[in-house]
Steps between C-alpha positions, in 0.01 A plus 500: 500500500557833382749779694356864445755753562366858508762747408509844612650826376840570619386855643166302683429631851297275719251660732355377800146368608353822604592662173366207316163533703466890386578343134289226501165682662518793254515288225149442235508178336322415227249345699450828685461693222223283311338510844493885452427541161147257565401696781535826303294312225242431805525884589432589123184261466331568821521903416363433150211315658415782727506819216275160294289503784454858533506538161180250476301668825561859294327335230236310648412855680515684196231281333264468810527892492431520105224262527336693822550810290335329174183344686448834671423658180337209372091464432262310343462675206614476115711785573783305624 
């Protein structure tokens, strides 16, 4: 069986367990920060399917309004 030895620098300074609580909770692992970086990517999709839904409605108006507008003036005639 191995013996690991961890060797310190001669100028460490231990600190105590509150100090390594303050340490330890402010700390972002990688974990953490791929956690972030797919919920931004969540953020980013659901926005671009709201402007594509609005975008889609503005549309579907526009054409109900340009086909109101085109049957209005429409008749039975060769004229059209």
């Amino acid at each position: 069986m191995m013996n690991n030895e961890i060797k310190m620098p001669a100028n460490f300074a231990a600190i105590d367990e509150n100090e390594m609580v303050y340490l330890q909770g402010g700390a972002t692992t990688e974990a953490t920060a791929w956690d972030v970086f797919l919920n931004v990517g969540k953020l980013f999709n659901y926005i671009a399917r709201v402007f594509s839904a609005g975008s889609s409605i503005v549309n579907n108006i526009n054409v109900i309004v340009t086909t109101f507008q085109t049957l209005s003036t429409f008749s039975l005639t060769a004229k059209n």
